[in-house]
C-alpha positions as CSV (number, residue, x, y, z in Angstrom):
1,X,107.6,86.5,114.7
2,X,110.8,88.0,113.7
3,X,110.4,92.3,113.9
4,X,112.3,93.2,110.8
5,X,109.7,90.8,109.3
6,X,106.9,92.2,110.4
7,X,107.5,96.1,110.0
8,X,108.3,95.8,106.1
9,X,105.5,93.4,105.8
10,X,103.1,96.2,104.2
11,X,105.8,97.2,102.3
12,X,106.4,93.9,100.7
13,X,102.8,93.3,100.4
14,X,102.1,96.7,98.2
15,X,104.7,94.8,95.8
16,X,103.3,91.5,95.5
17,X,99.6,93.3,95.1
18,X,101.2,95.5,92.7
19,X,103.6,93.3,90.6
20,X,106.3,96.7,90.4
21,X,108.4,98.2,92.9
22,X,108.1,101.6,91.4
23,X,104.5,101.4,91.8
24,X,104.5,100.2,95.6
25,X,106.9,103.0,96.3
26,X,104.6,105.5,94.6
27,X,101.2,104.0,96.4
28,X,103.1,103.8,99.7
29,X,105.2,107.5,99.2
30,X,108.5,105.9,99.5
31,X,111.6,105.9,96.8
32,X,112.0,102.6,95.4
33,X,115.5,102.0,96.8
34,X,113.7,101.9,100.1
35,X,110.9,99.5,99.0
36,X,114.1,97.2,97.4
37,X,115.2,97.3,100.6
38,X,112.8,95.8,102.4
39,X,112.0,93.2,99.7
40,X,115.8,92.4,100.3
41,X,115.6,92.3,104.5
42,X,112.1,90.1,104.6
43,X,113.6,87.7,102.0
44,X,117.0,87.4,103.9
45,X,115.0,86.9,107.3
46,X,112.7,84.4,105.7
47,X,115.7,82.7,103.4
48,X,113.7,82.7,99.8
49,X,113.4,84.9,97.2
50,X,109.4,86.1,97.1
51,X,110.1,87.4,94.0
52,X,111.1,86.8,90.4
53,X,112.6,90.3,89.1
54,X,113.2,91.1,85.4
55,X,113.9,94.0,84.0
56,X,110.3,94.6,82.2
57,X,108.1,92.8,85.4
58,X,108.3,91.4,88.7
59,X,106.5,88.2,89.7
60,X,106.1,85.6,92.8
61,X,107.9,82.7,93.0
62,X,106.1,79.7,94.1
63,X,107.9,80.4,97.8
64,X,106.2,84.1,97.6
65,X,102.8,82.8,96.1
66,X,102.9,80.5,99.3
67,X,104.2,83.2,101.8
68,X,101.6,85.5,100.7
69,X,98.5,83.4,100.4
70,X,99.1,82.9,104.3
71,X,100.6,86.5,105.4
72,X,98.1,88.7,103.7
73,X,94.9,87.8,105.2
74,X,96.6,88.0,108.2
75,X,97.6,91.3,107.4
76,X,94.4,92.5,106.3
77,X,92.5,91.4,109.1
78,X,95.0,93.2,111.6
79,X,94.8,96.5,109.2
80,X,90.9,96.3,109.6
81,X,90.9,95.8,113.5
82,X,93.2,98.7,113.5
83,X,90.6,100.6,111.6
84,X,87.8,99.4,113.8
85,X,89.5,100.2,117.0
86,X,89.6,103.5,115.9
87,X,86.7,103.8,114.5
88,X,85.2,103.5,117.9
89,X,86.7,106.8,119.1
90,X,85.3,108.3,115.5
91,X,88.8,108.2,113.3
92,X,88.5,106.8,110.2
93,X,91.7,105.8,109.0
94,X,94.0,104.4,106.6
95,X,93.6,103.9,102.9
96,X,90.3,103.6,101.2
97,X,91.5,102.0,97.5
98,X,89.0,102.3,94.6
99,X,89.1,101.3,91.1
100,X,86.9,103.5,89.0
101,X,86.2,104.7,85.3
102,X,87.2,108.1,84.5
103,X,83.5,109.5,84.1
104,X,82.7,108.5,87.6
105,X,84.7,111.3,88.8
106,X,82.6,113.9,87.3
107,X,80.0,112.2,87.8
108,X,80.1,110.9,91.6
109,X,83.8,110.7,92.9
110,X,84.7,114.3,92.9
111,X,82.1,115.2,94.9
112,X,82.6,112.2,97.6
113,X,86.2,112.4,97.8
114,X,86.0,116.4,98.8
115,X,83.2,115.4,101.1
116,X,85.7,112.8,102.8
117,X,88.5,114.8,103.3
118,X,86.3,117.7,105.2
119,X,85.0,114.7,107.5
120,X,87.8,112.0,108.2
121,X,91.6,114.1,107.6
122,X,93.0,110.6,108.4
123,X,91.1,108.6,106.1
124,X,93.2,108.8,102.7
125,X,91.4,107.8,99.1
126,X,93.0,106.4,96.8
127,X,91.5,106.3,93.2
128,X,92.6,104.2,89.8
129,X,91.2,105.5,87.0
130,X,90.4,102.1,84.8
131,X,88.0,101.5,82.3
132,X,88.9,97.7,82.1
133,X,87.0,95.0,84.0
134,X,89.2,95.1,86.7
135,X,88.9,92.4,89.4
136,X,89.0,94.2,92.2
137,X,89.5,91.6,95.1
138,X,92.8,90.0,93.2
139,X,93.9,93.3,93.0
140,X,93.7,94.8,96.1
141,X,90.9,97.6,95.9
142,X,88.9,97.8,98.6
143,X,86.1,98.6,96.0
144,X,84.9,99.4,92.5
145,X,82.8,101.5,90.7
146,X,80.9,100.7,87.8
147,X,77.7,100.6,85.6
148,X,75.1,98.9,87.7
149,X,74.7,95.9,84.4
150,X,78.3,95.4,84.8
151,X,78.7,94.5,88.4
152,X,79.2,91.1,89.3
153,X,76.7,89.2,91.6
154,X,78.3,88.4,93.9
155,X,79.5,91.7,94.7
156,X,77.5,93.8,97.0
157,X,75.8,97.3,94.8
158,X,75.3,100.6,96.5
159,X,74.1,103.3,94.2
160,X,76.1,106.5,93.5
161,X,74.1,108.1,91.0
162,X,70.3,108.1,89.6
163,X,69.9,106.7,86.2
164,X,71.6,108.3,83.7
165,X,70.5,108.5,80.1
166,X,73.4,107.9,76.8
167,X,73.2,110.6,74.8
168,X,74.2,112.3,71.1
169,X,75.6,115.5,70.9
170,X,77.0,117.6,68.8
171,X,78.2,121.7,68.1
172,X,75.8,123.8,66.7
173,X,78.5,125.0,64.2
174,X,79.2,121.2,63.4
175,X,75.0,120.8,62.4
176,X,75.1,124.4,60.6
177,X,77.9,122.7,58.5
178,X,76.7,119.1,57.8
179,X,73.6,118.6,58.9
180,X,71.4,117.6,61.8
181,X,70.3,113.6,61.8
182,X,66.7,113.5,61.6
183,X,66.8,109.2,62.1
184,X,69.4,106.6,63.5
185,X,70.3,105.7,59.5
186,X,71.7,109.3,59.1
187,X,74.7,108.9,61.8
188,X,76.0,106.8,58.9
189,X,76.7,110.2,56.8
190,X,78.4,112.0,59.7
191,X,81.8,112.3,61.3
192,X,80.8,110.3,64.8
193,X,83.7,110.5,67.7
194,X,84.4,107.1,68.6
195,X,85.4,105.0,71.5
196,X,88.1,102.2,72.1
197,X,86.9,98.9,74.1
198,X,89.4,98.8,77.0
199,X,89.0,95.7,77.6
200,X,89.4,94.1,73.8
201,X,90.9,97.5,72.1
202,X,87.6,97.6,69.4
203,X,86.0,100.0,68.5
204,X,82.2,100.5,70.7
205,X,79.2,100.3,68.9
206,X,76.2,102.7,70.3
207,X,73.1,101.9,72.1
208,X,70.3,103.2,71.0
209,X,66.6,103.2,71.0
210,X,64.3,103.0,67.9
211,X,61.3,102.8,67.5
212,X,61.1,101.4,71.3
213,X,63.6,99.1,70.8
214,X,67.5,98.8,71.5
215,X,70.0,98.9,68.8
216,X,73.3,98.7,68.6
217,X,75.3,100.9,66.0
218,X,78.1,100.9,64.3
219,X,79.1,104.7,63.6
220,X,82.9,106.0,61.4
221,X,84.3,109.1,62.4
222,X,87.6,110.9,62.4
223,X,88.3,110.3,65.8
224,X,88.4,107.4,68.4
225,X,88.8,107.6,72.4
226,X,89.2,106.3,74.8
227,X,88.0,108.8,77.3
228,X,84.4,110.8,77.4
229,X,86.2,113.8,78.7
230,X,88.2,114.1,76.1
231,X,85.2,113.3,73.9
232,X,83.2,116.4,75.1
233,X,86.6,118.7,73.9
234,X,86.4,116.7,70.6
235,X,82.4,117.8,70.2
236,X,82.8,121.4,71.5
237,X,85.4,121.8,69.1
238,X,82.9,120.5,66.3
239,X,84.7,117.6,65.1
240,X,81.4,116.1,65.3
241,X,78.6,114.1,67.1
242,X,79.9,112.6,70.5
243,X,78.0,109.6,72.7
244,X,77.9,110.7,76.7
245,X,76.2,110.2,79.6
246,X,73.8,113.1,79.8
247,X,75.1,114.7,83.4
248,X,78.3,115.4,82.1
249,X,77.2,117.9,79.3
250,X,74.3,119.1,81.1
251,X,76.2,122.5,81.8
252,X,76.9,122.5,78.0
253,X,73.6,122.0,76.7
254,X,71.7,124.8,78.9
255,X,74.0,127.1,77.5
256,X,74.2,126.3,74.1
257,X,78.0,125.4,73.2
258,X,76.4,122.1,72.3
259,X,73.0,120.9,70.8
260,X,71.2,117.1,71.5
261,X,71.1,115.2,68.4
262,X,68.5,112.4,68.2
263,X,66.2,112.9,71.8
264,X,64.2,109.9,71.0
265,X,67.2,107.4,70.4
266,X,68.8,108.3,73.6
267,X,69.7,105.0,75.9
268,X,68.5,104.6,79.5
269,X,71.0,103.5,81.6
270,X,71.1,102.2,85.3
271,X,73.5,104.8,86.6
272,X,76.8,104.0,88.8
273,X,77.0,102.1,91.7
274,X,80.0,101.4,94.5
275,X,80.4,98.1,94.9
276,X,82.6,95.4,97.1
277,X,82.9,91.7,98.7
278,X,79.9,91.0,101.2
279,X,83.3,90.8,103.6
280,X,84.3,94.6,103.5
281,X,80.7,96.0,104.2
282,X,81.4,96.6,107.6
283,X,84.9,98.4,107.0
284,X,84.9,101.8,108.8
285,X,86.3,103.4,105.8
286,X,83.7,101.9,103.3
287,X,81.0,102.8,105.1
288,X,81.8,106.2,105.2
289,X,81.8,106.5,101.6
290,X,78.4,104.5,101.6
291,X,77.1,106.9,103.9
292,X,78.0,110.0,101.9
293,X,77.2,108.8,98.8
294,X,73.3,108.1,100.4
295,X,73.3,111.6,101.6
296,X,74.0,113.0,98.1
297,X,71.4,111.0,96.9
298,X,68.9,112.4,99.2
């Protein structure tokens, strides 16, 4: 196996997972004339070009799509006895990459993360915020976190939080002003704070219930989001009647800067899990996390 080969391996790896250079040099804390670099040394050593470079995107060739579908599990499985090795000291190490939606920080990841750094200084998280449907295998998370009806089957599920219910708020000097809904009809009349689909760029419709049974609802507003953080700001600021998961306005509610609207419509939902191929369960790293999410839990 030729060194230089070997050595920029990751390096060229973080590219071809990534599909940029500047993004691999920012993941791996390099500049991305050193990450060029050693795209330019492994492709000299092997004599092809892994990569097709534009200026607006980078892509394999059919030489790289080869080279990689044989290097990388190789790769992985000698990052992961690494891991394991020194697991059995009691280091955890190396990079722990999760693909998340922006609530579950609040929610779950804030709290987990801090919790990880205290234990295992070695062990370094990485978190994407994305509110798409992200495959995480073909991407190169090590795992995911999601809405417990959106994770795929074949996916192994470990809870992060209890069930969560969807709720309407709003500011009391927003229902002083217009009104407070006294049925699901009534959100028609009011300014509602919207969200965009990630995935398909629409606009979501609401889940409710009524009269015991789910209903989905179209609501207009002023205002459409793609974040629930920023939808909290938006209702605090009394633009008008916002749709979040109940935990993150709990502090908000208790003291008053903002008022339920609806009680009875509110949606159940199953909560967040982590989850990740049957294959990684063992992973030092991911078990860590599984283990500290469990102790939050109780």
């Amino acid at each position: 196996m030729d060194r230089d080969v070997l050595t920029h391996l990751p390096v060229v790896a973080a590219v071809a997972r990534r599909r940029s250079f500047a993004a691999a040099a920012a993941e791996l804390g390099m500049s991305p004339s050193a990450v060029s670099h050693a795209v330019r040394l492994v492709e000299d050593r092997l004599k092809s070009p892994l990569f097709a470079r534009t200026t607006r995107s980078v892509a394999l060739t059919e030489a790289g799509e080869d080279f990689f579908a044989r290097a990388l599990p190789a790769l992985q499985q000698l990052a992961e006895a690494t891991e394991a090795t020194r697991a059995l000291k009691g280091v955890v190490s190396g990079t722990l990459r999760i693909n998340a939606p922006r609530v579950a920080l609040p929610m779950a990841l804030t709290g987990l993360v801090a919790t990880l750094a205290t234990r295992h200084p070695d062990l370094v998280v990485d978190v994407t915020c994305d509110d798409a449907l992200t495959d995480i295998v073909a991407q190169g998370y090590d795992a995911g976190v999601r809405l417990g009806e959106m994770v795929a089957e074949d996916m192994v599920a470990v809870r992060l939080t209890p069930p969560v219910r969807a709720i309407m708020v709003a500011a009391p000097g927003y229902l002083a002003a217009y009104g407070t809904p006294a049925r699901v009809a009534d959100l028609r009349a009011h300014n509602c704070i919207n969200y965009r689909q990630a995935s398909t760029g629409g606009t979501y419709a609401w889940e409710l219930r009524e009269r015991g049974k789910d209903v989905t609802v179209a609501v207009r507003g002023t205002a459409r989001v793609s974040d629930s953080l920023f939808a909290i700001d938006l209702a605090l600021a009394g633009v008008g009647i916002a749709y979040l998961f109940e935990p993150l306005v709990a502090g908000h509610l208790r003291a008053g800067r903002l008022v339920q609207v609806l009680p009875k419509a509110a949606m159940p939902e199953p909560g967040l899990f982590l989850y990740f191929p049957r294959r990684a369960s063992e992973a030092p790293k991911l078990r860590v996390l599984i283990d500290a999410a469990r102790e939050r839990l109780g």
